[in-house]
matplotlib code that plots the C-alpha trace (Angstrom):
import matplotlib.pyplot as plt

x = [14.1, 17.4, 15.2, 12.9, 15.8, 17.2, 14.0, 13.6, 16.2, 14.6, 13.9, 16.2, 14.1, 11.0, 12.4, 13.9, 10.3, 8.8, 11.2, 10.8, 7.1, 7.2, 9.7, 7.6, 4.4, 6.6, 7.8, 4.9, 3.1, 6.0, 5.6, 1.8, 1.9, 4.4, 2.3, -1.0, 0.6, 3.7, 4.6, 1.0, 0.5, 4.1, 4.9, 3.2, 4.1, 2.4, -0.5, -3.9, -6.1, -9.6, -12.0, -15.8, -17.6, -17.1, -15.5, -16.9, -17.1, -13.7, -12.4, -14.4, -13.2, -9.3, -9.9, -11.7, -8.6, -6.6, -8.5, -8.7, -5.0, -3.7, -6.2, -5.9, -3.9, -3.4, -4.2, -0.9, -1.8, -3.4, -1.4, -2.8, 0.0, 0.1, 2.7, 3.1, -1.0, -2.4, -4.0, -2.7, -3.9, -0.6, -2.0, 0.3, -0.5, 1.1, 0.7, -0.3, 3.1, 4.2, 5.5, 5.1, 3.9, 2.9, 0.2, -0.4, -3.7, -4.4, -7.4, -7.6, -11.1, -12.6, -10.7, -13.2, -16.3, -18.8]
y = [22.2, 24.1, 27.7, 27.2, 26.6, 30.2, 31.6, 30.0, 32.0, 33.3, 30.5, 26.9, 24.6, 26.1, 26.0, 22.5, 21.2, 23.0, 21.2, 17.6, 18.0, 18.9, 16.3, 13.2, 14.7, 14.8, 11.2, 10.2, 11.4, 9.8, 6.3, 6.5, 7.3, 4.8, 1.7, 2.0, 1.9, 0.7, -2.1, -3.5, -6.4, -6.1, -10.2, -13.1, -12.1, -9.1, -9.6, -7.8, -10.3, -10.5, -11.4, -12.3, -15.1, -16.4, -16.0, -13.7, -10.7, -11.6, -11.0, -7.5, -7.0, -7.4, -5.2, -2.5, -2.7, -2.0, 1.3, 2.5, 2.0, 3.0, 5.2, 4.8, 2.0, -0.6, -4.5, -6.1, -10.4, -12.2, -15.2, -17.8, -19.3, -21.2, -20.6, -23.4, -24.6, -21.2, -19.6, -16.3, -14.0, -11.9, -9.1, -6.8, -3.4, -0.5, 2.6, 5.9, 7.0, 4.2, 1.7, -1.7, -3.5, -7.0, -7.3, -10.1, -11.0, -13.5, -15.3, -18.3, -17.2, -17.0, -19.5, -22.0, -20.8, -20.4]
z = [8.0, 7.9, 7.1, 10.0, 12.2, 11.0, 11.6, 15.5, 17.5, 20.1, 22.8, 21.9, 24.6, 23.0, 18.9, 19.8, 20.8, 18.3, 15.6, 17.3, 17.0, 13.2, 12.5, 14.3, 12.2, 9.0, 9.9, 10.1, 7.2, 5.1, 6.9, 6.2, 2.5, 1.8, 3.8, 1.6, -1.3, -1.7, 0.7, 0.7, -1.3, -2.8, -1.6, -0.6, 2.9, 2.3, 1.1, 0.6, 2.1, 0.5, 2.8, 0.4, 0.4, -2.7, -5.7, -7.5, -4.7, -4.2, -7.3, -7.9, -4.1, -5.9, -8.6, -6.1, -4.2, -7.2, -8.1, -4.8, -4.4, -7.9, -9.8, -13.3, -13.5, -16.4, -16.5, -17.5, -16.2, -13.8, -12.6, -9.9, -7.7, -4.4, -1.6, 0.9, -0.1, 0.2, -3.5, -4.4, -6.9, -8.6, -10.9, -12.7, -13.1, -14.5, -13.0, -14.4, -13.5, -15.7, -13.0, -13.5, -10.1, -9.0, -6.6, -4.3, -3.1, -0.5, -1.9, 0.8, 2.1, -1.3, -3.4, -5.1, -3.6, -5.7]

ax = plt.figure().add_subplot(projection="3d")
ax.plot(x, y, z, "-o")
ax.set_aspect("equal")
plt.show()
């Protein structure tokens, strides 16, 4: 940011709109990334919900979820857990950067359907 500030002398109202606008877009590019993959699904609050019709095209909707969201990740465990009467399923993955990562999946719509 600093170098294109050296480089916008000529006009501050314009270069000060000019920076604003790239800013927001920069914002906002940063807030994007980091909602698809890293706060989604990182607690039972928030959860990816699956919404199938039973339980198997739930669970190949989880595991489509997980390679669309973290390509060549790693099964670690599966763990089924209920929060307050609701089933959740809580893979662990690890990524191909190396992170380990719990994912919760809201599995209510599914759960026991067969």
């Amino acid at each position: 940011m600093s170098t294109i500030c050296l480089l916008l002398t000529a006009d501050k109202k314009k270069n000060f709109a000019l920076l604003t606008l790239i800013f927001l877009f920069l914002s906002c590019a940063t807030t994007k990334s980091k909602s698809l993959n890293t706060m989604i699904g990182t607690s039972f609050e928030d959860a990816v919900v699956i919404n199938a019709e039973n339980t198997q095209s739930g669970i190949e909707a989880e595991y489509n979820w997980l390679a669309e969201n973290y390509p060549k990740y790693k099964f670690k465990s599966q763990l089924l857990l209920f929060k307050d009467g609701k089933p959740y399923d809580v893979i662990t993955i690890i990524t191909k950067e190396g992170e380990e990562k719990r994912i919760y999946f809201d599995i209510s719509k599914f759960f026991g359907k067969w």
